[in-house]
VEXTOR-205537 format. One record per residue: residue number from 0; residue in three letters; x, y, z of N, C-alpha, C in turn. Coordinates in pm, whole numbers, plus 50000, padded with zeros to 5 digits. Last residue first. Layout:
# residues N
[NUM 'ALA' [X Y Z] [X Y Z] [X Y Z]],
...
***
This chain:
# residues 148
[147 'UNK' [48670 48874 47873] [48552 48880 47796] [48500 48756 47705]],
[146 'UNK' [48878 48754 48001] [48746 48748 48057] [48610 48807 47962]],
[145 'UNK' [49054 48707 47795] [49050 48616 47881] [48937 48600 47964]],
[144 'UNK' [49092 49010 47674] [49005 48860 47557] [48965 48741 47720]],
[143 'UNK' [49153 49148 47943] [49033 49207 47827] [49005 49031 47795]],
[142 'UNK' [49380 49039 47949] [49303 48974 48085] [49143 49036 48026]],
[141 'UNK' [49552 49179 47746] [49531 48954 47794] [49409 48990 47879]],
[140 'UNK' [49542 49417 47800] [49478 49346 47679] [49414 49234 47690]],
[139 'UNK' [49502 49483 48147] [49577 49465 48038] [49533 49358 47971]],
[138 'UNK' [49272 49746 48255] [49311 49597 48285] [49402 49543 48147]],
[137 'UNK' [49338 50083 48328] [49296 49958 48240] [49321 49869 48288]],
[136 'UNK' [49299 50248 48645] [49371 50219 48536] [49299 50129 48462]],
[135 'UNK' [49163 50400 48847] [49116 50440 48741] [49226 50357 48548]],
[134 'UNK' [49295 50295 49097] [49151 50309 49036] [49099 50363 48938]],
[133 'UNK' [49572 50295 49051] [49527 50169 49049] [49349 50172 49051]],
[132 'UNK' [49588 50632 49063] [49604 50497 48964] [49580 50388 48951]],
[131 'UNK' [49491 50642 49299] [49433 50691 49179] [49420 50647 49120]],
[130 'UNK' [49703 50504 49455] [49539 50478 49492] [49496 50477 49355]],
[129 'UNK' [49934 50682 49331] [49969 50511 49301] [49786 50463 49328]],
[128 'UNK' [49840 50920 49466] [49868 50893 49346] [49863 50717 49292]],
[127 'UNK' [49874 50830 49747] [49787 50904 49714] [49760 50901 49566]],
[126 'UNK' [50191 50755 49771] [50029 50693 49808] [49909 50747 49707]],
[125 'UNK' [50250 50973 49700] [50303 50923 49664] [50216 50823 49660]],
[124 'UNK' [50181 51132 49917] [50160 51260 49842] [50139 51121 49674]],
[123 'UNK' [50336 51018 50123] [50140 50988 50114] [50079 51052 49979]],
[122 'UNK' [50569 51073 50100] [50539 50966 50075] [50404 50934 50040]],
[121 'UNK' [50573 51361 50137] [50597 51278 49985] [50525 51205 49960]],
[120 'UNK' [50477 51352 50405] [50404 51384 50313] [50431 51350 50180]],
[119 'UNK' [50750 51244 50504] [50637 51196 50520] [50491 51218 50429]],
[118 'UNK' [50891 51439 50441] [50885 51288 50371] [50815 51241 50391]],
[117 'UNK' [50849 51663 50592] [50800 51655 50434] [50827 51497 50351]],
[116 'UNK' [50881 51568 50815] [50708 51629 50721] [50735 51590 50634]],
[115 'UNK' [51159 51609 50924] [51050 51483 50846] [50926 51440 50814]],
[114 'UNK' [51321 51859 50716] [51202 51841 50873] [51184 51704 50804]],
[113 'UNK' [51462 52017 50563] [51312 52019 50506] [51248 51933 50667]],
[112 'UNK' [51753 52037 50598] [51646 52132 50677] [51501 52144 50649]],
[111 'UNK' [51879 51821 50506] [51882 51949 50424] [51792 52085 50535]],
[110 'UNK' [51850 51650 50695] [51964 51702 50716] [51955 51834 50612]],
[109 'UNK' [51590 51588 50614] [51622 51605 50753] [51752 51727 50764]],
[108 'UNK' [51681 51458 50361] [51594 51561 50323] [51560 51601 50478]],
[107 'UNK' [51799 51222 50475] [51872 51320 50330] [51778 51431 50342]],
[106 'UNK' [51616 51112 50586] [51738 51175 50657] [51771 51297 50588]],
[105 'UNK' [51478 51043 50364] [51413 51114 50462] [51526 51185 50602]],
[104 'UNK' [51634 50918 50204] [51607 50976 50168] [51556 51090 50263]],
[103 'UNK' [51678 50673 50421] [51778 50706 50384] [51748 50853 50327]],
[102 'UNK' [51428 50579 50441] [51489 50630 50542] [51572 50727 50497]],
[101 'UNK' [51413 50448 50161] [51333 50553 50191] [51380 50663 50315]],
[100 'UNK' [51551 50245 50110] [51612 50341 50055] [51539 50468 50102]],
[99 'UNK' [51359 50011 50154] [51512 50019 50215] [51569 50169 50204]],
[98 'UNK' [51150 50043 50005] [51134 50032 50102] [51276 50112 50227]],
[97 'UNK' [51237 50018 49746] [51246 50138 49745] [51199 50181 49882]],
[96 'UNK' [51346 49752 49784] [51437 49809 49726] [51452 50010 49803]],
[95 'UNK' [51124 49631 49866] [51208 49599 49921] [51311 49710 49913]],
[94 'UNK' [50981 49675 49597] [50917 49705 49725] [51029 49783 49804]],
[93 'UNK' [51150 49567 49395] [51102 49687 49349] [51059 49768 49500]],
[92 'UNK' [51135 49270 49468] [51218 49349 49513] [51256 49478 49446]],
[91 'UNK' [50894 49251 49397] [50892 49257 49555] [51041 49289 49588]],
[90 'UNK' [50834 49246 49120] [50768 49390 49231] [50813 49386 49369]],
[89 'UNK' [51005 49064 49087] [51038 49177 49052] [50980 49298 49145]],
[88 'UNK' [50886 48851 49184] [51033 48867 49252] [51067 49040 49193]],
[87 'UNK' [50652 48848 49091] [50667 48878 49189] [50799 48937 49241]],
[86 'UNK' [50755 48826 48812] [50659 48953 48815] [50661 48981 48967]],
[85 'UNK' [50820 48545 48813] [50895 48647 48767] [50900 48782 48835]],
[84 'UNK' [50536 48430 48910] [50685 48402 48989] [50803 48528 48946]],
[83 'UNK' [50386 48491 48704] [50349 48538 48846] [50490 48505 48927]],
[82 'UNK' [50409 48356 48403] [50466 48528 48475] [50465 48582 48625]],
[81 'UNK' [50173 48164 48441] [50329 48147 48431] [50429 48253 48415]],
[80 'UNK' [49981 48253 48589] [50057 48194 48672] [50157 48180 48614]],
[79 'UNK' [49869 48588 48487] [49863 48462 48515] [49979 48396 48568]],
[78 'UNK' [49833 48898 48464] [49926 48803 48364] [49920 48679 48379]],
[77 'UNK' [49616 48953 48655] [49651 49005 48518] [49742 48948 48438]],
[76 'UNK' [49643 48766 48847] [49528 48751 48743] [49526 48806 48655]],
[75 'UNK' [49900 48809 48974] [49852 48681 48905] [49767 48677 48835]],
[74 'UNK' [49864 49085 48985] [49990 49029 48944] [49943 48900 48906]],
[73 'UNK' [49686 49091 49195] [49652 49141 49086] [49748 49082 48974]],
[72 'UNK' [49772 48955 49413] [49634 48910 49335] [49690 48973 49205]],
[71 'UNK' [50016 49116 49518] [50012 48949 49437] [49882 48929 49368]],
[70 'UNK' [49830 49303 49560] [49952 49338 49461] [49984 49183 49429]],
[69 'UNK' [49702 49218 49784] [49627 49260 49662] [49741 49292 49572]],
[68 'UNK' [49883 49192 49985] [49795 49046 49949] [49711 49063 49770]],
[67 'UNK' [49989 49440 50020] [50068 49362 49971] [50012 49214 49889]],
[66 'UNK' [49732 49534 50068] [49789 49590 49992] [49920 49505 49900]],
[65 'UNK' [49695 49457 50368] [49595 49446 50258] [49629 49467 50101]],
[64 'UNK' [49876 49541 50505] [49872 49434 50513] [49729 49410 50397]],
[63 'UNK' [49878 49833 50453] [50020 49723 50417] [49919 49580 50398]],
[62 'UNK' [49599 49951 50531] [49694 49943 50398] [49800 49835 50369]],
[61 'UNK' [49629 49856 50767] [49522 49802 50680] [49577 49850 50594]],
[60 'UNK' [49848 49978 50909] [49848 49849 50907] [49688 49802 50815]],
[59 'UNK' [49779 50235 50861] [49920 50214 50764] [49932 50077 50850]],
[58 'UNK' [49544 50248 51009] [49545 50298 50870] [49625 50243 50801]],
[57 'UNK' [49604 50229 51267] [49493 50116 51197] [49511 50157 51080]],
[56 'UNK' [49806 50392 51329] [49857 50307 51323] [49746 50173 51237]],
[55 'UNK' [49633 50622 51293] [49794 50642 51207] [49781 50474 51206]],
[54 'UNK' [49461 50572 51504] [49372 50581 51409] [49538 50579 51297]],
[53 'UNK' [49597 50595 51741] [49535 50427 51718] [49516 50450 51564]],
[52 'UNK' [49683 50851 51729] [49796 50694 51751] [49732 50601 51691]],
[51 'UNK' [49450 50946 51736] [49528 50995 51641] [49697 50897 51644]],
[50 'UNK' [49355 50935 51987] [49342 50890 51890] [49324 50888 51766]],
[49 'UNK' [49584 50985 52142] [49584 50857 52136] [49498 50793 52040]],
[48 'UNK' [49721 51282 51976] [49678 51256 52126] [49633 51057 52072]],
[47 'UNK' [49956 51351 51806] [49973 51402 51946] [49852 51334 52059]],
[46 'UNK' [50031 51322 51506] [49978 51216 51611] [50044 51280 51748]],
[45 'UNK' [50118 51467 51312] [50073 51504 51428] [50026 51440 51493]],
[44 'UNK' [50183 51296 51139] [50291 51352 51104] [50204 51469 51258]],
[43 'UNK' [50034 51039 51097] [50123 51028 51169] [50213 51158 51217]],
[42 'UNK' [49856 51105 50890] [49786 51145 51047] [49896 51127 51128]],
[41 'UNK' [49991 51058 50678] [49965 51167 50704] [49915 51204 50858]],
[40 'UNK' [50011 50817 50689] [50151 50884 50701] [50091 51006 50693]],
[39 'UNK' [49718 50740 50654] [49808 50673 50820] [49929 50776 50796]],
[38 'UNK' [49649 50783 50377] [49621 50863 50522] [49708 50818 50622]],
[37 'UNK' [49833 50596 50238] [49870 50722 50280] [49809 50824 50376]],
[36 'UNK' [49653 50338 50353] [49838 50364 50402] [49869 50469 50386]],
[35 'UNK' [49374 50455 50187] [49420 50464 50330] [49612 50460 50404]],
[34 'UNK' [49582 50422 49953] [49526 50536 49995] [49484 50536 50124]],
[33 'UNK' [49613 50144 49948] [49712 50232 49918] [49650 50344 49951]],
[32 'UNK' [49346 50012 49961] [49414 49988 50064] [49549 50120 50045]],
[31 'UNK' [49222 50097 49691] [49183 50173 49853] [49295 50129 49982]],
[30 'UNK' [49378 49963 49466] [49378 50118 49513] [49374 50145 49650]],
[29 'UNK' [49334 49681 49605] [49473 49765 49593] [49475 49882 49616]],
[28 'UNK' [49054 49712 49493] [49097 49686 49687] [49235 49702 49693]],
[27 'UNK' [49096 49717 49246] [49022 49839 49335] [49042 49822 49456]],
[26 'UNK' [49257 49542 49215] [49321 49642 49181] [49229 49776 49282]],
[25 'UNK' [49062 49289 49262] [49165 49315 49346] [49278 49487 49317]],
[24 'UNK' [48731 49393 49174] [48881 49354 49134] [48951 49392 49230]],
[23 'UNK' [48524 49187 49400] [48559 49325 49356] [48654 49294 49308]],
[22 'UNK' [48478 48935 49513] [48366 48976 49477] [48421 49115 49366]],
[21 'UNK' [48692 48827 49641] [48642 48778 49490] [48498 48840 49466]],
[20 'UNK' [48695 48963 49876] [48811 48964 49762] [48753 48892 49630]],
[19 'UNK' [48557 48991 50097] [48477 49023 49954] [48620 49032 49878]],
[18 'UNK' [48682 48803 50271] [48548 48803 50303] [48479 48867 50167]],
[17 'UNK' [48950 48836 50238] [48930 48698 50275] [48686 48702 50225]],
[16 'UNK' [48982 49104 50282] [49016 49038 50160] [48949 48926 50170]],
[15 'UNK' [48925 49121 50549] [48816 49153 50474] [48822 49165 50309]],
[14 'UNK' [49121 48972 50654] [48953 48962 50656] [48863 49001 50615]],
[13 'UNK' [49305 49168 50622] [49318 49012 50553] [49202 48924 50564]],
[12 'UNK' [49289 49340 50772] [49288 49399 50620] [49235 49198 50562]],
[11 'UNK' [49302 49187 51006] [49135 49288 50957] [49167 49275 50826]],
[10 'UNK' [49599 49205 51016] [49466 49123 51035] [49364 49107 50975]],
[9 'UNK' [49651 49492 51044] [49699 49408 50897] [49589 49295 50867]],
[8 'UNK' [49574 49537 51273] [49510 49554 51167] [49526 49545 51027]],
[7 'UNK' [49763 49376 51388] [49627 49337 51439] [49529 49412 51300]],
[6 'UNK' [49951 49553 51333] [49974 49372 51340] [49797 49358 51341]],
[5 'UNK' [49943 49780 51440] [49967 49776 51332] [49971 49590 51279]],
[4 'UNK' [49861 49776 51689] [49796 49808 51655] [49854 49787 51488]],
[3 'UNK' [50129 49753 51799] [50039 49585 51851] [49915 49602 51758]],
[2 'UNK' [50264 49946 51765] [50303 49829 51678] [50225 49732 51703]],
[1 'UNK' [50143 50117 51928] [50111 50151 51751] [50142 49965 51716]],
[0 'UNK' [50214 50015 52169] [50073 50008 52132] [50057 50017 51981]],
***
């Protein structure tokens, strides 16, 4: 069910990019999507009754799937198209990278006797921050003269 629920609300996320993405900067629909994905790892870490399943799993599938669409936006409109190929391969295997490695960490910190709370909470702890940031950051110099 989480996983039919996590597909479906990637969906949504992409509808409602689709529906006010050019209305708002994509960094602010970055932020929020990253901050909901860290609620979802937080509600996950007691998901005991169903809706607290549905609600983990609509969270950290409207984050991802909204999040990833807004990290290319932003990437293209802040530096433009002839950096956007570079800039992607970089953030995406920046993603990929620290995607892959996360388990790994969360074992690592299992096997120390910290439980998988606490990675879990890192992670949102981690979320949570990156939101902030992407709502309260500057827009870089270029994209200042380009739209002003």
């Amino acid at each position: 069910l989480a996983v039919g629920i996590l597909s479906a609300s990637g969906l949504i996320a992409k509808l409602i990019l689709a529906v006010v993405g050019d209305r708002f900067d994509p960094r602010y629909l970055w932020g929020l999507f990253t901050l909901v994905f860290g609620l979802g790892l937080v509600l996950v870490v007691d998901a005991r009754s169903m809706l607290l399943l549905v609600a983990f799993a609509a969270c950290i599938g409207i984050g991802f799937g909204g999040g990833m669409v807004c990290m290319m936006t932003v990437l293209s409109n802040y530096y433009g198209v002839p950096a956007f190929a570079a800039l992607s391969g970089v953030a995406l295997a920046l993603n990929t990278t620290l995607s892959a490695s996360t388990p790994f960490i969360a074992g690592w910190m299992y096997d120390r006797g910290l439980g998988y709370t606490s990675s879990f909470y890192a992670t949102a702890a981690w979320c949570f921050l990156a939101g902030v940031g992407l709502l309260t950051m500057r827009r870089p110099d270029r994209y200042e003269r380009a739209a002003g």
